[in-house]
N, C-alpha and C positions, 0 to 999 in steps of 0.2 A: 205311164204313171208320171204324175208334176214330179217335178225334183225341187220344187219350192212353195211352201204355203205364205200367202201375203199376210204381212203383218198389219199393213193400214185398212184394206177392212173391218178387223178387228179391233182396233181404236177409235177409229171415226164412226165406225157404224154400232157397233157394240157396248164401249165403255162409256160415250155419251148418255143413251137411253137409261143406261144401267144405273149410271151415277142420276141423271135427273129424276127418274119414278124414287130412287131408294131414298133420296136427300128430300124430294118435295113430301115423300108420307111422312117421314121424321118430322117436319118442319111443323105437322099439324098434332102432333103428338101431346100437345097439352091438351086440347080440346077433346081426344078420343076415349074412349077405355078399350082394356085388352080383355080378350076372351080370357073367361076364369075356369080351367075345366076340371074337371073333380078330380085333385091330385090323385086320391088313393087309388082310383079305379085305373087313373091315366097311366100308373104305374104298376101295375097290376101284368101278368103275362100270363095271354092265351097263347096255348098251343091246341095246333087240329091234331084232332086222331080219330080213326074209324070209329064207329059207331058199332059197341060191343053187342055182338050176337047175345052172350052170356053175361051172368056177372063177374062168373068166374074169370074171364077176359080183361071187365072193369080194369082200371087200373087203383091203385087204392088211396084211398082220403085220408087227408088227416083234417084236426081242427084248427079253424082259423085264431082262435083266440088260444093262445098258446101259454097259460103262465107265465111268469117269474125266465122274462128274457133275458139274456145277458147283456151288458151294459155297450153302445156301441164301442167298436176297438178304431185305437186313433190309426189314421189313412199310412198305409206304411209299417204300421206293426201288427197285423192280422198274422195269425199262424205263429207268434212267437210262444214260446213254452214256459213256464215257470223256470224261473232263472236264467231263460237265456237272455233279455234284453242287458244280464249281468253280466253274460259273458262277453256278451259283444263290447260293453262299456272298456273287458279288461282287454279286450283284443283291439280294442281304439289305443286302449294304455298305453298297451304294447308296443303299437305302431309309433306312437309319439315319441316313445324313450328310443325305438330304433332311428327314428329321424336324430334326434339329438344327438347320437352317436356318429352316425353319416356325417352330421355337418362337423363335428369335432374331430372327428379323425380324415374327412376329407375336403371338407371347407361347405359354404351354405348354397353349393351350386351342384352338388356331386348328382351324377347320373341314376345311380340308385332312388333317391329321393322320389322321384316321379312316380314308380308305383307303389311306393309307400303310403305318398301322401294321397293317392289317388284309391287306395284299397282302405284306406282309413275313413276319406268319405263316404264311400259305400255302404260302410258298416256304419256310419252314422246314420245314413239314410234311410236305412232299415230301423233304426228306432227314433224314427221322425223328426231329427236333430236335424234338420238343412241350414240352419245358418251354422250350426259348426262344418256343416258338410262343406257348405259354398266357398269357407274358409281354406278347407284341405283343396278342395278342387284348383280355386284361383293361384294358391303358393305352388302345385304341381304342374299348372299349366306355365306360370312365370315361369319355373325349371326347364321345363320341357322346350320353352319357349329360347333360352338363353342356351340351350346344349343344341338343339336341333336348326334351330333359326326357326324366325316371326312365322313361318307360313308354313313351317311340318305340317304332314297329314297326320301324324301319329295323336296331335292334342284332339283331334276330332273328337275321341270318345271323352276324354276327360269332359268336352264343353256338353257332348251330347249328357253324361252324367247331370251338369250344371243347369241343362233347361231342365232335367225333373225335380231339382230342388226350388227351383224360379216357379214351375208351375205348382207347387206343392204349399208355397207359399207363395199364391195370388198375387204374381208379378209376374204375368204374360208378355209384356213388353218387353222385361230384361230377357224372356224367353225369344220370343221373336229376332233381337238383337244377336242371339250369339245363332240361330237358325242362317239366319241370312251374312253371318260370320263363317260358317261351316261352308255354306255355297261360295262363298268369296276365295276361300282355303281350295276349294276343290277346281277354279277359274285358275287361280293362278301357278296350279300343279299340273292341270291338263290341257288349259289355253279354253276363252275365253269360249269359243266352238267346239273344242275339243268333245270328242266321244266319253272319255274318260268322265266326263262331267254331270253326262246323263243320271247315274243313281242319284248323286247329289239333288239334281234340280227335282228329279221324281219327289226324291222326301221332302225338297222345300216346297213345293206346290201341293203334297198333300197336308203337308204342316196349316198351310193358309187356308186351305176349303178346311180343317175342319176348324180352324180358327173360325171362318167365318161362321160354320152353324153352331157353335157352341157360344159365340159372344153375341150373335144377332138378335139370340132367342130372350136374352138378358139386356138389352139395351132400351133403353131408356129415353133417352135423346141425343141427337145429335145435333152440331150447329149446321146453320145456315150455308149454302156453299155458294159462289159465286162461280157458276157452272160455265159461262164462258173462260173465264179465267183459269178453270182448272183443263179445260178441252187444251188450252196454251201449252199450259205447265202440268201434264198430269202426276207426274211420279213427284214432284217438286211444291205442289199448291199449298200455299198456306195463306187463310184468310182471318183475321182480326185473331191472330196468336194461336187461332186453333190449326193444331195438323192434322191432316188428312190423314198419316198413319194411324190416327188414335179412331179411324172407324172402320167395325167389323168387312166393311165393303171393301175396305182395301185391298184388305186381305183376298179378301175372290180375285181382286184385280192383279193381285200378284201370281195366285195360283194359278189364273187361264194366262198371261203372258209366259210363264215359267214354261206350263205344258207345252204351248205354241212352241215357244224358241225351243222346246226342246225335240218335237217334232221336225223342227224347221234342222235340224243339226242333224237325224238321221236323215231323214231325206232327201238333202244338199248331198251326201257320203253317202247314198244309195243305200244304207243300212236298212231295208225294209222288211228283214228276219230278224232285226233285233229283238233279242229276247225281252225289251220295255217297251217294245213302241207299240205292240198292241195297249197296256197298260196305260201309257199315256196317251193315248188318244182315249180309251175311255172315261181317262180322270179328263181330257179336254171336256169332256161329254159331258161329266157331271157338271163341271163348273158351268156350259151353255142353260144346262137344265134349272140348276141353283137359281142364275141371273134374274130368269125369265119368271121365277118364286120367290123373287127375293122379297116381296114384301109380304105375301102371305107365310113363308115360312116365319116371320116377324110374328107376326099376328097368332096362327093358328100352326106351332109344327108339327102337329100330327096328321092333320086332316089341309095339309095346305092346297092342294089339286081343287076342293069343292069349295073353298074358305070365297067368300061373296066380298067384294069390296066397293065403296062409294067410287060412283064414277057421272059425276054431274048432277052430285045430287038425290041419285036415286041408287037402290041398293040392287045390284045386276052382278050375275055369277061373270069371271072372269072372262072377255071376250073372246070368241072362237077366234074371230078375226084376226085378233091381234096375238095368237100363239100359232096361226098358221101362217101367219105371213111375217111374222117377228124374225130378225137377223140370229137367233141365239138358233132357232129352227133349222133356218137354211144352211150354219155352221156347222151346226150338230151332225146332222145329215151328209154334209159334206166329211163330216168324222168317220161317222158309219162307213160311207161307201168306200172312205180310204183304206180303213178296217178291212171291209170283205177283201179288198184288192191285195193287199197285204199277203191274206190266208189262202186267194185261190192262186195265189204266183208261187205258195210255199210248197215246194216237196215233201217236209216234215208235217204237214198239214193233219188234221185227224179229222173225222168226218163229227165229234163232237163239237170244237172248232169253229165248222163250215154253219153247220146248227146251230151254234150259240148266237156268232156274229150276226145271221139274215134274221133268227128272231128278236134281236134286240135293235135292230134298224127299223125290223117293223112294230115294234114297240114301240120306240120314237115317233111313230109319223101318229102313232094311238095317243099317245102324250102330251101331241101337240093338236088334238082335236082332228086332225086329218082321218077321218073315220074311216071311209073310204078307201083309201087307197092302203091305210091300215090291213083292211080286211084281207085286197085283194092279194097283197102281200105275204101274209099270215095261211093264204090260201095256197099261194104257191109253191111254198116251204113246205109244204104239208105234201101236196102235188109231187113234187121232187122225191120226196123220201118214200112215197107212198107205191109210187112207179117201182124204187130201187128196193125192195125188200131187204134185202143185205142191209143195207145202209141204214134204212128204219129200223132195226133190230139192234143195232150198233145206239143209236141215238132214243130208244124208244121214253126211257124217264126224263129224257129232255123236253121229247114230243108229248109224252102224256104222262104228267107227275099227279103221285099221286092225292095231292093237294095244291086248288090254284095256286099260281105265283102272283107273289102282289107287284106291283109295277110301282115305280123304277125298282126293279131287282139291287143296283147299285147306291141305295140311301137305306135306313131300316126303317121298318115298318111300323107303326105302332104298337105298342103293348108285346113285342118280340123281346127274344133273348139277347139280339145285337142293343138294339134299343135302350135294353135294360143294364145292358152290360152283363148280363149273364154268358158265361163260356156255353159253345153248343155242347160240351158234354160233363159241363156242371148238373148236380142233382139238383132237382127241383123238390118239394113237397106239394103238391093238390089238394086245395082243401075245397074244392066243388068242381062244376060242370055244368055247360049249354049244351042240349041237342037240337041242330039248329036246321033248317033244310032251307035251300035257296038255290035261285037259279042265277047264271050269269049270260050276260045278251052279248051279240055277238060284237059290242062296244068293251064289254070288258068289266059293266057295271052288272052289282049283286039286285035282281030283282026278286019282289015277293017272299020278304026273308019271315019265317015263321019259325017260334022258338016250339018246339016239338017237346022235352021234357028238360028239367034240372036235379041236379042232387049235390049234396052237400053242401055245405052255408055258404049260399049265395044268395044275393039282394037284391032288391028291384036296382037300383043303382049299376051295379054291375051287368045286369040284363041291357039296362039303356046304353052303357057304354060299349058292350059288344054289338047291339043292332045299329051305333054307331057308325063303327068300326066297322060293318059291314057294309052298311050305306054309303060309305064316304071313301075308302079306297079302291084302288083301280086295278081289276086283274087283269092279268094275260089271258085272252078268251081260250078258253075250255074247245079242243077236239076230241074225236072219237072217230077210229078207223079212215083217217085224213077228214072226217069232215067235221065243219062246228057242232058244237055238242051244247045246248041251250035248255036242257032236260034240267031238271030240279036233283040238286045232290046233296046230299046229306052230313054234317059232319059232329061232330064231339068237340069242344072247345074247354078244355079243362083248363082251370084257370090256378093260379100261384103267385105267391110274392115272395 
């Protein structure tokens, strides 16, 4: 196994293309429009489920149009009760007159202070007060800061407290700012290599991929970049006063360097059972995957895989060529294969595991248009398990779940509960249903999708956006007893908001 992953590959090969395709489609941004897709439906969430023998099975509807709804509740104080937001106001009180007391009877540095003024923001932030919060946070971090010295680990949480009042009040940057303060805290407590450091950099590299898809999707324009100049200087480039930090892409740029060195740290120290370094090679993974969409997830994020873009003039689905022979591919893949090596060198190994990893490598190669060798892959795995009965019966709902997976497994899907930000074991209400029957090819795509019957108040609009949605995502191809299974199957797509 390498004991070291090159880092110049991944600058000169990678963050070049990356920044050029992402800066030149920006640059044409006044001239385009962006797809407009039917919010209500966009937001809207299907779930699969069997297709009821009975009615009595059905599961049950309610009506969409639902009277005299309650008024939205501000972000932060959902759940509170009549009269509590009072109470908390008097337990803020509280805290303030015990501060005042601490510093009176032990001057305005006393050690106590720290979780006073730190359990007072909290309770601010719960009734959507963040600039009084940001207030308690900043005077408890000073404290903490003057008793423990400049670089305690202990203020971490206070600052982690400080990004959700920053983000809560649409000041992402000042959020940013104290994320990559948190990692700098955690360098100079464990050494700049150090192991110690690994959580740290995990959270700040997931902090930046989702930065990226959560700002890219909203961006508007961006300046002009002077792409030799920044290949010079990349962490440092700044052209006609604009910074480079101030675009979504950076962010990816930080998240895939972060993962890298952070890989590069176990693997220098042999730590190849670290309990993060699976994790982190597959957030490398995503971030490879992101790059290589970066401009369709711009455009189109639900449906970015099929999203067609101008490419000389003429409108041509995204090149096969250029996603199988692309540097994010051949990274990626080099992730995977680290991955399996990892899990077959472990003892603790589970045969879940072993099945997880070889089908999401051969996911990849499906990903990246590599059809082929997708398959043969997808076949082998199957091969494997199918010899070992044991082992297939250990892994069997991995091997055959009983509703396709949508590919990437690691991004959500659309119209999903992660998507939607629904918890998977929040209640939903159903106020309809599709029954839909289709088949998947041994590509992974939904053919011959035919809507079979509906109930409950549903629209031609939402019919469209489900055969969408079927049309345009990409599954993991469907087996049955190790072999491809390309038969027509059937499902229930009951739908909620």
């Amino acid at each position: 196994m390498n004991n070291h992953i090159s880092e110049k590959p991944f600058l000169m090969r990678c963050i070049a293309p990356i920044f050029f395709s992402f800066v030149s489609a920006f640059s044409l941004l006044p001239g385009l429009s962006f797809a407009q897709p039917d919010i209500q439906t966009a937001r809207m969430l299907f779930e699969a489920w069997p297709i009821p023998e009975t009615e009595a099975e059905a599961l049950p509807l309610v009506s969409f149009n639902i009277p005299d709804q309650p008024a939205p509740v501000a972000a932060g104080e959902q759940g509170l009760a009549p009269g509590e937001r009072r109470s908390i106001e008097e337990s803020i009180q509280a805290y303030i007159v015990a501060v005042g007391d601490e510093e009176s009877e032990e001057g305005p540095y006393s050690t106590t202070l720290t979780e006073d003024l730190l359990s007072a923001g909290l309770l601010a932030q719960q009734i959507s007060d963040h600039e009084r919060a940001l207030d308690f946070f900043n005077r408890a971090q000073s404290v903490s800061r003057i008793n423990d010295g400049l670089e305690n680990l202990d203020q971490v949480r206070i600052m982690q407290a400080m990004v959700e009042s920053y983000m809560a009040l649409e000041q992402p940057k000042e959020a940013d700012k104290i994320q990559e303060n948190i990692l700098y805290l955690a360098r100079q407590a464990y050494g700049e290599d150090g192991i110690g450091t690994i959580p740290a950099m995990l959270d700040y590299g997931i902090w930046n991929m989702d930065a990226f898809l959560e700002r890219s999707n909203i961006l508007l324009n961006v300046p002009r970049m002077n792409v030799v100049q920044f290949m010079n200087e990349p962490m440092n480039f700044i052209d006609g006063g604009s910074n480079l930090r101030d675009t979504p892409l950076f962010n990816l740029f930080q998240a895939q360097q972060t993962f890298l060195q952070s890989i590069n740290i176990l693997v220098t120290n042999k730590e190849y059972f670290h309990p993060r370094i699976l994790e982190l090679e597959n957030m490398l993974q995503k971030t490879y995957f992101l790059s290589i969409h970066r401009e369709n997830i711009l455009y189109e994020p639900d449906f970015y895989l099929t999203r067609k873009k101008s490419k000389t003039g003429s409108r041509l689905n995204t090149n096969s060529i250029e996603l199988m022979e692309s540097e994010e591919y051949k990274m990626g893949n080099a992730s995977h294969e680290r991955s399996i090596a990892y899990i077959s060198n472990n003892p603790e190994r589970t045969n879940t595991m072993v099945a997880n990893a070889m089908l999401e490598a051969a996911d990849w190669h499906l990903l990246f248009e590599r059809k082929v060798k997708a398959s043969r892959d997808y076949q082998a795995i199957y091969d494997l398990f199918t010899e070992n009965p044991a082992l297939e019966a250990d892994v069997a709902e991995l091997l055959y779940p009983e509703f396709p997976v949508i590919l990437p497994t690691y991004l959500p899907p659309p119209n999903s509960r992660e998507k939607l930000d629904i918890a998977p074991d929040e209640e939903v209400s159903y106020f309809g249903y599709f029954d839909v029957s289709f088949r998947i090819d041994k590509y992974g795509k939904a053919k011959r999708v035919r809507f079979l019957s509906e109930g409950g108040e549903v629209t031609r609009n939402m019919e469209i956006r489900l055969n969408q949605y079927l049309q345009n995502v990409l599954f993991r191809p469907l087996f049955r007893d190790g072999k491809p299974y390309t038969d027509a199957i059937s499902v229930r797509y009951y739908i909620a908001i």
